[in-house]
N, C-alpha and C positions, 0 to 999 in steps of 0.2 A: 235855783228855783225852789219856792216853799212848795211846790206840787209837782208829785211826780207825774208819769204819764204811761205807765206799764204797761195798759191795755191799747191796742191799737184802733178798736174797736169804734165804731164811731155810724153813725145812721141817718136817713134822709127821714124827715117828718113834714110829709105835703102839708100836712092841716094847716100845721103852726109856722111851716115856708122857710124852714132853714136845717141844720144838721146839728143834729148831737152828741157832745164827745164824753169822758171822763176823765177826773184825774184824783189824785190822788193826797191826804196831806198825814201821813203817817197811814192812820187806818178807815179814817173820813174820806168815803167817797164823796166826790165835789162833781155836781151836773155842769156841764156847760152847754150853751145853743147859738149859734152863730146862725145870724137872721141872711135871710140872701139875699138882701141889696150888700150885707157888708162883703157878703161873699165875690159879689158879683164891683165892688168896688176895689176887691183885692185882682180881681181879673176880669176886668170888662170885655173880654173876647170870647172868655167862656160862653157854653151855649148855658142859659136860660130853664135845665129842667134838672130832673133827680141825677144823672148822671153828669151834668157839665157841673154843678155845684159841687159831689162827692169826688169827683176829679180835680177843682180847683183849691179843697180841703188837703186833698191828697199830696198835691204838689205845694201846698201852703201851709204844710201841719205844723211847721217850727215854729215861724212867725204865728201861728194864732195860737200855738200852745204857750207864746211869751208874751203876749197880750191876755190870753186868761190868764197866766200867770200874776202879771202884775195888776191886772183888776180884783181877783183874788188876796192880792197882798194885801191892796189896799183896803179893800173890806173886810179882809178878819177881824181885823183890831178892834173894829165897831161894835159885831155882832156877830153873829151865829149860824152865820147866810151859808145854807149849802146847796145854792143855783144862782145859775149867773147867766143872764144874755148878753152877749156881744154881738156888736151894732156898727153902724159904720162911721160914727163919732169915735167909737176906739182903734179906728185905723185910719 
């Protein structure tokens, strides 16, 4: 991985309808946000509010830490991006 993931840390944001993690690329913190339909297309049984998405993050942190991962990759090269929303086109 170009990103690490040190901090386990991670948070539900009603407004904006999905959860927010960090990661890390040496000393550049890197925002990520996972919208919850993609949430809710990685588990469609999950329930529906703050705690079934932050649960199905919890039990899904590998897989969507290696999909920002590689959204991440692809984007550095370009530019200077330090946020990223994952969507349910990257899963």
């Amino acid at each position: 991985m170009a990103i690490n993931f040190p901090n386990p840390s991670r948070s539900y944001e009603e407004k904006k309808h999905g959860v927010s993690f960090w990661g890390y690329d040496q000393t550049i913190e890197i925002s990520f946000f996972v919208e919850d339909s993609a949430l809710s297309k990685i588990d469609s049984k999950a329930s529906a509010d703050e705690l079934g998405f932050l649960n199905t993050f919890d039990l899904n942190c590998e897989r969507i830490r290696e999909v920002a991962d590689s959204t991440y990759s692809r984007s550095r090269k370009a530019s200077h991006i330090f946020s990223f929303t994952l969507t349910t086109s990257d899963f």
